[in-house]
PABATOR-274063 format. One record per residue (C-alpha): residue number from 1; residue in three letters; x, y, z. Coordinates in pm, 1 decimal. Example, Ala and Ser with C-alpha at 12.3 -4.5 7.8 and 13.67 -1.06 7.14 Angstrom:
BEGIN
  nr rest     east    north       up
   1  ala   1230.0   -450.0    780.0
   2  ser   1367.0   -106.0    714.0
***
This chain:
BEGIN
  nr rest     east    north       up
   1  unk  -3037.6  10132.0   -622.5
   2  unk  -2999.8  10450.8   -826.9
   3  unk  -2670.2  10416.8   -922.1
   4  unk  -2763.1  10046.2  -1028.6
   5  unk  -3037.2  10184.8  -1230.3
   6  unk  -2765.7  10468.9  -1362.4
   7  unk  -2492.0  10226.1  -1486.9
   8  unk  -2740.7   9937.2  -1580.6
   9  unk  -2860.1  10239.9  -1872.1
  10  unk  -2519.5  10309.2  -1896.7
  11  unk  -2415.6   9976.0  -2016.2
  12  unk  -2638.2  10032.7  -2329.5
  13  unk  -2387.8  10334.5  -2440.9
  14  unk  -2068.4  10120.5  -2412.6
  15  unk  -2202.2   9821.4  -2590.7
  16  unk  -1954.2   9761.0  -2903.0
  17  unk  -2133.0   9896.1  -3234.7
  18  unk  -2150.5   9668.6  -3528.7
  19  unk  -2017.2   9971.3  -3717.6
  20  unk  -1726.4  10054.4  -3547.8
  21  unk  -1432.5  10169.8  -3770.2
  22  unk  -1104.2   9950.3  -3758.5
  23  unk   -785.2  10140.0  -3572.0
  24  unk   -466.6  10085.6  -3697.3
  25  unk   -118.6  10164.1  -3593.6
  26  unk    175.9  10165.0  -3848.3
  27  unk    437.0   9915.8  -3773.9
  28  unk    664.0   9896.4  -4087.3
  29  unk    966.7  10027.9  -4004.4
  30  unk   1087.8  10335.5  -4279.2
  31  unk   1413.6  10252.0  -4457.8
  32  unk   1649.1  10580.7  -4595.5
  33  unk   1483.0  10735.0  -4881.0
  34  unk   1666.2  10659.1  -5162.3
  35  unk   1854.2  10925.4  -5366.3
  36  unk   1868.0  10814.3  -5691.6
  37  unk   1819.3  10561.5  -5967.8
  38  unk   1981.8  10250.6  -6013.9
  39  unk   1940.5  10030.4  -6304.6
  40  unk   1838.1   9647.3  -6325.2
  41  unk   1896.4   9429.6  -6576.7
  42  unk   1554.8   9314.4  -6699.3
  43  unk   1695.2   8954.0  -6718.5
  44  unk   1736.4   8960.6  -6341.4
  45  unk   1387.9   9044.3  -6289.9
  46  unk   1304.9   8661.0  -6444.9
  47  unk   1575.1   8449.4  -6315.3
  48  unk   1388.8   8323.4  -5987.2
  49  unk   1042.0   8335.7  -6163.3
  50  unk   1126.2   7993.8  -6353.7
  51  unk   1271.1   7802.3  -6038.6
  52  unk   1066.4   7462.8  -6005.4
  53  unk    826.7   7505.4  -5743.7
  54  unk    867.7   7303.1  -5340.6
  55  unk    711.9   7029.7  -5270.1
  56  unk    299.8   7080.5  -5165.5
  57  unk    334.7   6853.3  -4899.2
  58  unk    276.1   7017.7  -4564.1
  59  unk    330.3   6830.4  -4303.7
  60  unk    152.4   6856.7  -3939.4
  61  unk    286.2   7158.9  -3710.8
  62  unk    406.6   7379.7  -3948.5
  63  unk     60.1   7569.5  -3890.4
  64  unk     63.6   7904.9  -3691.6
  65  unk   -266.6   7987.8  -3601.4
  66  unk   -329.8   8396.0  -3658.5
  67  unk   -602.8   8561.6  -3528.5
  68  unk   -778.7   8825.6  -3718.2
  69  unk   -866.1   9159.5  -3498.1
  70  unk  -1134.6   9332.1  -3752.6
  71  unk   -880.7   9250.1  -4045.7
  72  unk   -694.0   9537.9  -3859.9
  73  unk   -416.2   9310.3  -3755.3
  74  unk   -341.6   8942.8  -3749.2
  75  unk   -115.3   8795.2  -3455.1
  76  unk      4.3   8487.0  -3300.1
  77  unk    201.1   8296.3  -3080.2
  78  unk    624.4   8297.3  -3020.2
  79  unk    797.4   8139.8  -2709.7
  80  unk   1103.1   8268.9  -2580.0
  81  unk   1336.6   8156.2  -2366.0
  82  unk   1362.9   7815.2  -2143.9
  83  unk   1160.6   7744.5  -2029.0
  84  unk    943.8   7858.3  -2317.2
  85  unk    762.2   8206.1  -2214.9
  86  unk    501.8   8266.5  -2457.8
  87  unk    412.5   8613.9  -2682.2
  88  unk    146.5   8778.6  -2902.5
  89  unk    338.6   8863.6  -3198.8
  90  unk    227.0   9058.8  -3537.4
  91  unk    450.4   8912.3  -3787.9
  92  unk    555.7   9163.3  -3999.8
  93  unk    710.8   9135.3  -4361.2
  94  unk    786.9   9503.8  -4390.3
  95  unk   1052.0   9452.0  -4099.4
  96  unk   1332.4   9263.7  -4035.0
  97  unk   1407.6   9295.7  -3650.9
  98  unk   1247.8   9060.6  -3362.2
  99  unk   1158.2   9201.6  -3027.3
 100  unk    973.7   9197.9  -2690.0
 101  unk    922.8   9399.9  -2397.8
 102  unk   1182.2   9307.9  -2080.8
 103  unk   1019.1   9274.2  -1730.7
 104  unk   1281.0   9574.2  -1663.7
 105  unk   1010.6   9780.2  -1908.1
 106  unk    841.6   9990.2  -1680.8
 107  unk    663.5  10195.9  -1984.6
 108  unk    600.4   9883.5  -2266.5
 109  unk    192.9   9907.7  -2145.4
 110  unk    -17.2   9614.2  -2054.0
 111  unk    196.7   9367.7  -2254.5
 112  unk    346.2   9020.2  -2093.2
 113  unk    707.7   9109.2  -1992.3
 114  unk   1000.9   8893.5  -2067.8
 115  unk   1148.4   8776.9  -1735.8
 116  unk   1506.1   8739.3  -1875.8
 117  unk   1636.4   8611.3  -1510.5
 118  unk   1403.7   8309.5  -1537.7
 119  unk   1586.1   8187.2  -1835.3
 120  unk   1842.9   7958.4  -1847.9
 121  unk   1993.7   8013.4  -2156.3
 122  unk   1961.2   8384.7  -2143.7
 123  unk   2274.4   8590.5  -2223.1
 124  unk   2273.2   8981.1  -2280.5
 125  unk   2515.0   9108.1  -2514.6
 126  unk   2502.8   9458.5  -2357.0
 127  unk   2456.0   9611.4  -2679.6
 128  unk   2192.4   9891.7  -2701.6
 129  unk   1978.5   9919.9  -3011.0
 130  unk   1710.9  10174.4  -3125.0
 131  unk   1442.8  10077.7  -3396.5
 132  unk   1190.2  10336.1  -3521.9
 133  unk    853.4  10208.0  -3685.3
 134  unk    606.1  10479.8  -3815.4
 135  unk    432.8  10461.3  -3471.2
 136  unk    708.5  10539.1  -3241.8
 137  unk   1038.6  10383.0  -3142.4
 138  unk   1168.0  10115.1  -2887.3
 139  unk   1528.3  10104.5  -2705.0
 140  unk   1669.8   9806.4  -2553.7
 141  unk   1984.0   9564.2  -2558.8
 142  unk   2046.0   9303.4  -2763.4
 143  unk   1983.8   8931.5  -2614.1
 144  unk   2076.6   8596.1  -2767.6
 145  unk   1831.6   8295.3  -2636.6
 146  unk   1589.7   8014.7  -2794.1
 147  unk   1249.0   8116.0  -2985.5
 148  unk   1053.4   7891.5  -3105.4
 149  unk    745.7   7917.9  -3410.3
 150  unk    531.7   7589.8  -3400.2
 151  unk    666.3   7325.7  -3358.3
 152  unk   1035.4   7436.5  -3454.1
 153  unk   1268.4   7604.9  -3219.0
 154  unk   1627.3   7818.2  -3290.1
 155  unk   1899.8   7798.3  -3009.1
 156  unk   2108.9   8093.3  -2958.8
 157  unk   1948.0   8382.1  -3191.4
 158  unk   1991.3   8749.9  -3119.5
 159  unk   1674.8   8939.0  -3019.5
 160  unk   1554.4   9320.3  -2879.8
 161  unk   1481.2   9281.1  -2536.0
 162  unk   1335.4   9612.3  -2521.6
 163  unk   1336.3   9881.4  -2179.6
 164  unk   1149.2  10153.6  -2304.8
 165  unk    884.6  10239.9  -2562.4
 166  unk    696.2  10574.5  -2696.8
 167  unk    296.0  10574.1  -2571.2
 168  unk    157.0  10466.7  -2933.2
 169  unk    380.4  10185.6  -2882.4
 170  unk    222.2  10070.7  -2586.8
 171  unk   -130.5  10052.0  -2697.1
 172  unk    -37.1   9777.0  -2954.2
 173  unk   -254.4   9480.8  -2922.2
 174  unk     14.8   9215.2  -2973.3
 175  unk    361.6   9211.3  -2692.5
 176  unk    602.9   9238.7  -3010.9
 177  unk    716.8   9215.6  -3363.8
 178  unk    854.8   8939.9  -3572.8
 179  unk   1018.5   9062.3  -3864.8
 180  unk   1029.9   8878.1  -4146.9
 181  unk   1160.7   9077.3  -4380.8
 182  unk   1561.1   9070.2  -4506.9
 183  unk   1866.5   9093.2  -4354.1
 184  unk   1941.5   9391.4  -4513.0
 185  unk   1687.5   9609.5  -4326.6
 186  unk   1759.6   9441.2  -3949.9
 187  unk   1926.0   9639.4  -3711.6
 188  unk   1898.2   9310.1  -3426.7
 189  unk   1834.5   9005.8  -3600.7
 190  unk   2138.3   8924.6  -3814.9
 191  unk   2076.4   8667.4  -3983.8
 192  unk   1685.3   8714.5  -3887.7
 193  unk   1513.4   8507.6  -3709.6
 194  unk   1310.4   8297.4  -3947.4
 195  unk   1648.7   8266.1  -4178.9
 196  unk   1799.6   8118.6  -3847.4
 197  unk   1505.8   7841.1  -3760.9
 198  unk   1510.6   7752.0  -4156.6
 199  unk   1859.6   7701.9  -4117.8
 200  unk   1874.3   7494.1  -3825.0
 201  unk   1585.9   7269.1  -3911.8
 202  unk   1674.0   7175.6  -4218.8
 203  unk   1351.2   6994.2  -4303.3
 204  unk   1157.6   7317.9  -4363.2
 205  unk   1244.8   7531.9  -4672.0
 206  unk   1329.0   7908.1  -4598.7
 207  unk   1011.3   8024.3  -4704.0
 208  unk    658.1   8128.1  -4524.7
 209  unk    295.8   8198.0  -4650.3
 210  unk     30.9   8373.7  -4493.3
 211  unk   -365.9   8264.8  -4559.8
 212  unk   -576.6   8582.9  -4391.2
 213  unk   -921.2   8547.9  -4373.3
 214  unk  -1112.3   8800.8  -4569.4
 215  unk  -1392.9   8842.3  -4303.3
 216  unk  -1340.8   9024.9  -3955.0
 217  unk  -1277.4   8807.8  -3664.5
 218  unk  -1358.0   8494.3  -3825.2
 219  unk  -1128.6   8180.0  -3734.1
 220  unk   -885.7   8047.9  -3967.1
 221  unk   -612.1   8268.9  -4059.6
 222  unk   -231.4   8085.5  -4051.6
 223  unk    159.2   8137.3  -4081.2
 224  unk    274.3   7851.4  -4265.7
 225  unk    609.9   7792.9  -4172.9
 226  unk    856.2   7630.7  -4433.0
 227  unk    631.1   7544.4  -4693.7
 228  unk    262.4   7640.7  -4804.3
 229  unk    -94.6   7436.2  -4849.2
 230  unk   -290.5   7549.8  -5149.8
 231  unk   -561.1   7317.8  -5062.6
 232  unk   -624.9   7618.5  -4764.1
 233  unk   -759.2   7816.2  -5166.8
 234  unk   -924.1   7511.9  -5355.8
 235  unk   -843.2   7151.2  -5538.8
 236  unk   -707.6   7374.3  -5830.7
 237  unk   -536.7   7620.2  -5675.9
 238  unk   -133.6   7754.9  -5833.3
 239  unk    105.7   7973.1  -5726.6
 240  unk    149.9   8301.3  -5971.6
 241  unk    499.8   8455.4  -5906.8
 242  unk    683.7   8756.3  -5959.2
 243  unk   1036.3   8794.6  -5872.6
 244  unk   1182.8   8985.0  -5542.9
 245  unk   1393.8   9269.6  -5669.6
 246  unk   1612.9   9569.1  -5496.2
 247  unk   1511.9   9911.9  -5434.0
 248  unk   1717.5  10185.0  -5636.9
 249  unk   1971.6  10269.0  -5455.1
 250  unk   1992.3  10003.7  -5209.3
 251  unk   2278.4   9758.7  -5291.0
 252  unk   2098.2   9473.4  -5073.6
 253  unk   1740.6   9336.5  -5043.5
 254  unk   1576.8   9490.5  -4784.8
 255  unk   1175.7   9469.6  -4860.3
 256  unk   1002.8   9223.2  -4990.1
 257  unk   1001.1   9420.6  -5352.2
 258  unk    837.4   9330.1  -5643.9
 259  unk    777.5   9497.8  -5990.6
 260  unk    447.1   9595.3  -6111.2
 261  unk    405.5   9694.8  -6477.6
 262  unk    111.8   9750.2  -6511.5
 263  unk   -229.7   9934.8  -6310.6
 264  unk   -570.2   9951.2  -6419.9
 265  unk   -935.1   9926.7  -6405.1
 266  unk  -1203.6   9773.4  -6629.9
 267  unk  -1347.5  10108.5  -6683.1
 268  unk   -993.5  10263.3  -6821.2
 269  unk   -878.3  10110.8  -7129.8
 270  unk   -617.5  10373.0  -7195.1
 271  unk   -355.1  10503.1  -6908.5
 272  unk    -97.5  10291.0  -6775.5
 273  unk     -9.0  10389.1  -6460.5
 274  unk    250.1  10176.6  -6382.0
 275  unk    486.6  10247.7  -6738.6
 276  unk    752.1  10101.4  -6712.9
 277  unk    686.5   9977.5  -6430.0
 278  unk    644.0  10068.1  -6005.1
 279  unk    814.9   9946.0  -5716.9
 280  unk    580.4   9756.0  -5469.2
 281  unk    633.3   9646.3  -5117.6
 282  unk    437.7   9290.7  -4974.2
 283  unk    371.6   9359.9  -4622.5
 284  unk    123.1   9219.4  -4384.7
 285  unk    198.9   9500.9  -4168.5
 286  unk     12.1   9741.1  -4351.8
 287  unk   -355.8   9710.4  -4347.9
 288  unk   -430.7   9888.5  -4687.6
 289  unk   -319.1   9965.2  -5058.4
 290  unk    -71.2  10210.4  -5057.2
 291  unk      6.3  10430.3  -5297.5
 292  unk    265.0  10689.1  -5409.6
 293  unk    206.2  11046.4  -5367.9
 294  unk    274.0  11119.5  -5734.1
 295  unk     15.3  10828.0  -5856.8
 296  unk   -218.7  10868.6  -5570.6
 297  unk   -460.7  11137.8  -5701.5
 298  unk   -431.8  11003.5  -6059.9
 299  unk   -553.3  10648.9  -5854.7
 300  unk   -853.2  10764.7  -5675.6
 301  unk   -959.2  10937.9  -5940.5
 302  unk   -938.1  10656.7  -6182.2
 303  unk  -1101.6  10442.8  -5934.4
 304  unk  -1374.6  10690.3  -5820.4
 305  unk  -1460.6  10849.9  -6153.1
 306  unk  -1839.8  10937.5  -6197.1
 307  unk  -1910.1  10846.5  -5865.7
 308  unk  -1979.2  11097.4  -5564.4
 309  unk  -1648.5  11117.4  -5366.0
 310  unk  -1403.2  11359.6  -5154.9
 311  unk  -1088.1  11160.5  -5180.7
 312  unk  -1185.6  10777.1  -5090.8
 313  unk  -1475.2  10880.6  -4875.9
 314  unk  -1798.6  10816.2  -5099.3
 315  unk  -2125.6  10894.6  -5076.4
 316  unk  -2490.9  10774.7  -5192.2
 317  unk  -2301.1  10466.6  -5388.6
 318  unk  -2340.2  10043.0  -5373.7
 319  unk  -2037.4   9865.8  -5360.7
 320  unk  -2135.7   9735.3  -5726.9
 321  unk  -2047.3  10108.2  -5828.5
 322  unk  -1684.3  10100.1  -5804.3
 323  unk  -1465.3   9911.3  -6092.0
 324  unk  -1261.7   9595.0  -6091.2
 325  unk   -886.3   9666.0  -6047.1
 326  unk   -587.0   9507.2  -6239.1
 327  unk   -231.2   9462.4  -6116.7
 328  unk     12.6   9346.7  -6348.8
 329  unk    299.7   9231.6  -6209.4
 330  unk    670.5   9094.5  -6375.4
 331  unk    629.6   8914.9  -6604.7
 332  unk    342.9   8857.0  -6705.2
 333  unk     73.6   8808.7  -6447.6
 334  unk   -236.7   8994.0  -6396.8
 335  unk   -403.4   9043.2  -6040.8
 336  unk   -756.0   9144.1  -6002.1
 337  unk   -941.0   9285.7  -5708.2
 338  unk  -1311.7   9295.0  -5684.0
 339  unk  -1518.0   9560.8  -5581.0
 340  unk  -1576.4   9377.4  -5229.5
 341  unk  -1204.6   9319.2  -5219.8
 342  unk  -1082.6   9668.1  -5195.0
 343  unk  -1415.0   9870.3  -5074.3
 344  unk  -1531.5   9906.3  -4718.5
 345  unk  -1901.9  10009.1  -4669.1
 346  unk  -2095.9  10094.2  -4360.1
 347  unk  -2454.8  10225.5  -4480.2
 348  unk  -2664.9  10474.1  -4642.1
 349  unk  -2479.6  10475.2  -4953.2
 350  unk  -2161.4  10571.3  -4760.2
 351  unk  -1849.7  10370.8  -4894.4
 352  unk  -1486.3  10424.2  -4847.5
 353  unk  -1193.6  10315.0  -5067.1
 354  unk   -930.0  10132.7  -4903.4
 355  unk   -633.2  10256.2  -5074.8
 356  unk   -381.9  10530.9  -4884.6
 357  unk    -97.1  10803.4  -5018.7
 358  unk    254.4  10616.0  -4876.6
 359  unk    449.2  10906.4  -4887.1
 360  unk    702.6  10733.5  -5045.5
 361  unk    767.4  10625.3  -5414.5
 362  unk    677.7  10271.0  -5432.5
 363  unk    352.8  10062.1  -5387.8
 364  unk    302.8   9876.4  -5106.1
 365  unk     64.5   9586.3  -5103.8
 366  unk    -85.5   9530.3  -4798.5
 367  unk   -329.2   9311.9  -4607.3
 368  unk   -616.8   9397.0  -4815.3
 369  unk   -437.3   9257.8  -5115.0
 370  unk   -237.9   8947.6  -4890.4
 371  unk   -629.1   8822.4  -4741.3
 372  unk   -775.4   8824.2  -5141.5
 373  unk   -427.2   8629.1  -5257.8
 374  unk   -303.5   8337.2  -5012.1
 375  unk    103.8   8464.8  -5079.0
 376  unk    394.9   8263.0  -5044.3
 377  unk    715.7   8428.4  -4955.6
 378  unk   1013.8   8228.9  -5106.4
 379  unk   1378.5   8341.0  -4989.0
 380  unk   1508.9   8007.2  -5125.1
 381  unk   1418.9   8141.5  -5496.6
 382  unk   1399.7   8530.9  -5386.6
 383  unk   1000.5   8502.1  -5527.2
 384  unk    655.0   8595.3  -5408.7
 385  unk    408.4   8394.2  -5492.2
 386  unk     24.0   8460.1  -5517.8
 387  unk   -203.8   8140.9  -5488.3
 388  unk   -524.7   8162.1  -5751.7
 389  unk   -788.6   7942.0  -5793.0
 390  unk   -774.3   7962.8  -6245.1
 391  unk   -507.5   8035.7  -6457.2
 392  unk   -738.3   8407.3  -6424.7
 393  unk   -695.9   8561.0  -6070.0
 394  unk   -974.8   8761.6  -6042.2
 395  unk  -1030.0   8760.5  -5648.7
 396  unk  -1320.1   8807.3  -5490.5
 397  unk  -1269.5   8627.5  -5199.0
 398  unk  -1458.1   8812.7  -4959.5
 399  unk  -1596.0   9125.3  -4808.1
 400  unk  -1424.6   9421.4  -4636.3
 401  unk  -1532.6   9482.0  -4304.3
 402  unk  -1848.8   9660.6  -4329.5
 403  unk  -2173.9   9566.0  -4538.5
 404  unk  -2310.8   9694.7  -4866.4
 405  unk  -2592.7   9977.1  -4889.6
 406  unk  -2843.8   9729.8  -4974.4
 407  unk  -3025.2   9540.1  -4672.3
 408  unk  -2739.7   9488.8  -4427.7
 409  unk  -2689.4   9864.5  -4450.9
 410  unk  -3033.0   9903.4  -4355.5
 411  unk  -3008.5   9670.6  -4021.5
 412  unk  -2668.4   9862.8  -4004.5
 413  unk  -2810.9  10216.8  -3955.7
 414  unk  -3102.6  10059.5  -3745.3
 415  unk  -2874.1   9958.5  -3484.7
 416  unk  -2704.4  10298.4  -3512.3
 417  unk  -3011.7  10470.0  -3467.8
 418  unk  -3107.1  10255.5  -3148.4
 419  unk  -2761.1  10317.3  -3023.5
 420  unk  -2744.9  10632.8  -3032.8
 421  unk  -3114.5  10679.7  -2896.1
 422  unk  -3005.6  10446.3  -2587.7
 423  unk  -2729.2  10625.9  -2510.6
 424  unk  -2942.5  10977.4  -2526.3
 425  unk  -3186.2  10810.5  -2275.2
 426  unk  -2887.7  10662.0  -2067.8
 427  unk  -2723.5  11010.0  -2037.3
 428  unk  -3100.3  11135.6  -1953.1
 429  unk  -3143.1  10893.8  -1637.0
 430  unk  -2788.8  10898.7  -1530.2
 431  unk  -2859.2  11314.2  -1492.2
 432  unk  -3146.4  11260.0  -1330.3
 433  unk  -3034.9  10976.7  -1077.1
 434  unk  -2738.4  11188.4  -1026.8
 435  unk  -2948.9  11474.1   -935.1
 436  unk  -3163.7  11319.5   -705.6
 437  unk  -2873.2  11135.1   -502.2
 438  unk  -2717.0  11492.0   -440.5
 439  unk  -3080.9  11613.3   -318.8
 440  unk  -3089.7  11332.7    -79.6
 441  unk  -2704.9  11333.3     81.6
 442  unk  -2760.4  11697.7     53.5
 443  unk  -3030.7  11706.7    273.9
 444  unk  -2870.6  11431.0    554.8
 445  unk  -2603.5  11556.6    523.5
 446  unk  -2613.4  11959.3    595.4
 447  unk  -2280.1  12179.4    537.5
 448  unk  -2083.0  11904.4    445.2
 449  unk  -1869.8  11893.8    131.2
 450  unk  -2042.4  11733.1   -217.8
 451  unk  -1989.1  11433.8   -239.5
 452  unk  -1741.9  11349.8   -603.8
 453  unk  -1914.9  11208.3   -912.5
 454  unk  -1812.6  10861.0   -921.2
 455  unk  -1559.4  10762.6  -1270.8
 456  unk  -1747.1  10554.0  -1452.6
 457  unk  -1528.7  10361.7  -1683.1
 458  unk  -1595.1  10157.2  -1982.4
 459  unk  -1420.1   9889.2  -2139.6
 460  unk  -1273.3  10083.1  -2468.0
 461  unk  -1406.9   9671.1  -2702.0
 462  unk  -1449.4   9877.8  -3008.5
 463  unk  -1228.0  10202.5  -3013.5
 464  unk  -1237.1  10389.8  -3376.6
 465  unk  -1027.5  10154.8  -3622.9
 466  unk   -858.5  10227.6  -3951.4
 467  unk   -592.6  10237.4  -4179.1
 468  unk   -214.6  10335.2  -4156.0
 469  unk     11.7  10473.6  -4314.6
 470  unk    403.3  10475.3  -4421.4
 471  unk    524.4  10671.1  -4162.2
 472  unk    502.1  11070.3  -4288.1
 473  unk    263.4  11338.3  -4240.4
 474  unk   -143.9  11269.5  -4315.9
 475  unk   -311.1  11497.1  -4516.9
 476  unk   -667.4  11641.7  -4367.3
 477  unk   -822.9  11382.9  -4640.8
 478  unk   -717.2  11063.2  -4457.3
 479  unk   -885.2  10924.2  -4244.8
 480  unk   -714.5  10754.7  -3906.8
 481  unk   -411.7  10608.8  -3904.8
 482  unk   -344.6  10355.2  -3606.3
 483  unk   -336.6  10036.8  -3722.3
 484  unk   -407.2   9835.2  -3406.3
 485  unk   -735.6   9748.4  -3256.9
 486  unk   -744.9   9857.0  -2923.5
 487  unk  -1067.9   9606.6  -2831.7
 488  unk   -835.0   9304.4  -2721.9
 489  unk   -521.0   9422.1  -2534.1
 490  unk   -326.8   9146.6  -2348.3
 491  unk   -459.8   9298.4  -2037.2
 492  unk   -799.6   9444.8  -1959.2
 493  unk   -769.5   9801.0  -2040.2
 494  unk  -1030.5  10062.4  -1911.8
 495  unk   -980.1  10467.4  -2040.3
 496  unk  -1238.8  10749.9  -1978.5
 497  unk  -1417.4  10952.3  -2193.1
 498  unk  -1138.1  11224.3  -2216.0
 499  unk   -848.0  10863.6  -2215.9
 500  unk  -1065.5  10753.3  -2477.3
 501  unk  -1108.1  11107.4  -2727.8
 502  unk   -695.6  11183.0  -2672.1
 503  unk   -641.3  10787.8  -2789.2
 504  unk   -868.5  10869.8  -3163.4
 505  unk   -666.0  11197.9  -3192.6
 506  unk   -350.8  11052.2  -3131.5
 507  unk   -452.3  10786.2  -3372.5
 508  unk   -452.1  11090.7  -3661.1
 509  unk    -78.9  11159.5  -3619.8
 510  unk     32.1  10806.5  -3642.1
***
């Protein structure tokens, strides 16, 4: 009866907080760093801009429902093999290479294996591959079989059927990666996967758009596969596009890269960050904004200025503090993101900015930018195209995870407080229960050993979230890293205290 009483006050501690913060863990894999400058003809940057737009029709099927994990990470569904055996996959536009983990995987966590000896159309090329994402690596062979997306299905595409990966790797919510990126960057997938199902099912365009809800776990985020539905932003609704260009140096399109020419906020009439113009990468694999480490201070600072802040961490502010911000991208569009768009706040005044240093020297444009702009990406017309509402794209489609500093801030810290209080008084009676059931078996049970403390685990629902990264080293101003949600692995997943403080400092190094 004790212990019931011990683990029934226990249960208040391990309750999931409102406030938890978001993990993340990088998945974008890291191309060479280029070397030096190549030139582009500015005519080039135009060409696909003007191309007449596909047809709006959208036929059933082409849907892939996404589910949104705390706007950490959005996943769905990909069968392999026939019969069909069915995967959580992140789909990931800053990679090019498809994978899952084999049933020979001894080390690929609590992910659903790929039982390659119960497909019939199965062949293994023998061929060993390594890919490295930010977050680790994963080795494997090579396998041709059938995938299918929806409703659509490609026969006899090469895959990663992959033996071993590194620990980070096997915390990741979802079993694999899609990459959706180009060619150029794949070291599997040749032609990639979704070039492969557009060209065997001719009816669908080779072209994909992602609609992310804004809000945290709410329902309703897709893949559109082959085509896109504006109606998903209103009756109104247009595509804005800006043309997919090369990075310097590279003689083949790897990234989804576009040009931005211009940077901004409504508070700075003057600076131009982006003169000429900046590389920028579209990737629903990263979570945030990233930035350059030459522009990032420059950024924050432009964004932050007058306000209390250490980097993007801020302090005694609203979210109606912070300024609009402008994107201008080739040729002549103009992107805005609201205050709510770009800044996550959790209470008391406390606010943080959800832009990142990338380590690297272009932009990339990540989910926090994809959920306020329903984007189409067009290989048929090498285009990206962001869906507005106006001929003016001023977003403000919804909130970061987290409140404001107004009343939900209030409720916010009120449930902090109790939390925190029940898990002081939980700790209290589990001591005291804990003492009084030694007493007892000590006194039955007279020069025998003590008896061991029971493990008491606890399902790790909301482990500490954030942001990631490109992958190179953090600087003590960032905050975490990892961007996967540990709260809904394929398999229930239990750590203890010390499983669960080595998982958030792990999460730093991502």
């Amino acid at each position: 009866m004790r212990w019931r009483l011990a683990l029934a006050a226990l249960a208040l501690c391990v309750a999931p907080s409102d406030a938890a913060t978001p993990i993340r863990i990088a998945l974008s894999r890291h191309a060479p760093r280029p070397t030096a400058t190549e030139a582009h003809a500015f005519r080039q940057l135009h060409a696909s801009v003007d191309a007449p737009s596909p047809a709006t029709t959208f036929p059933p099927g082409k849907a892939v429902p996404l589910k949104n994990y705390g706007n950490v990470q959005y996943i769905g569904k990909v069968a392999f093999g026939n019969p069909p055996q069915h995967f959580t996959m992140v789909f990931d536009t800053g990679s090019s290479d498809t994978w899952v983990p084999s049933a020979d995987c001894n080390e690929c966590g609590p992910h659903n294996l790929f039982e390659h000896t119960a497909s019939t159309t199965f062949l293994d090329s023998q061929e060993k591959f390594i890919d490295a994402y930010g977050s680790g690596s994963v080795t494997g062979t090579v396998a041709v079989d059938t995938i299918r997306l929806g409703e659509y299905k490609v026969d006899s595409v090469k895959f990663g059927v992959v033996r071993e990966e590194t620990e980070k790797l096997q915390a990741f919510i979802a079993d694999g990666i899609f990459g959706m990126a180009f060619e150029g960057l794949a070291q599997i997938s040749r032609p990639t996967v979704f070039t492969a199902l557009a060209a065997e099912n001719p009816e669908i365009d080779n072209m994909f758009a992602f609609y992310l809800t804004p809000e945290a776990y709410r329902a309703g985020s897709e893949l559109h596969i082959g085509g896109f539905d504006l109606s998903v932003v209103g009756p109104n609704a247009s595509f804005h596009y800006t043309p997919v260009v090369k990075l310097p140096e590279f003689d083949t399109y790897m990234y989804w890269t576009i040009q931005l020419n211009h940077f901004s906020t409504d508070k700075q009439s003057t600076d131009n960050i982006c003169d000429p113009f900046c590389y920028a990468i579209v990737d629903t694999g990263t979570s945030l904004i990233s930035v350059p480490d030459g522009q990032y201070a420059q950024v924050i600072q432009t964004i932050t200025a007058g306000l209390n802040c250490q980097d993007v961490n801020c302090d005694g502010v609203s979210v109606s503090d912070f300024p609009v911000l402008r994107f201008g991208m080739v040729p002549d569009n103009v992107f805005q993101l609201q205050p709510r768009d770009y800044v996550q706040c959790f209470g008391w005044g406390q606010c943080r900015v959800q832009l990142q240093s990338t380590g690297d020297e272009w932009w990339i444009l990540g989910d926090v930018f994809i959920k306020t702009y329903y984007t189409l990406f067009d290989a048929d017309n090498m285009r990206v195209g962001f869906a507005c509402e106006s001929d003016t794209c001023t977003g403000g489609r919804g909130d970061i995870y987290g409140g404001d500093d107004g009343s939900d801030a209030t409720l916010q810290a009120l449930k902090n407080a109790f939390l925190i209080g029940s898990c002081f008084a939980a700790a209290c009676m589990f001591l005291f229960v804990f003492y009084m059931n030694q007493q007892d078996e000590g006194d039955d049970e007279r020069g025998a050993n003590d008896p061991k403390t029971p493990l008491l685990h606890a399902d790790a629902e909301e482990l500490k979230r954030s942001s990631r990264r490109r992958p190179q080293e953090t600087t003590a101003s960032s905050y975490e890293e990892a961007r996967r949600n540990f709260s809904a692995l394929p398999s229930p997943q239990t750590y203890t205290q010390q499983q669960h403080e080595q998982h958030e400092q792990d999460a730093t190094s991502i």
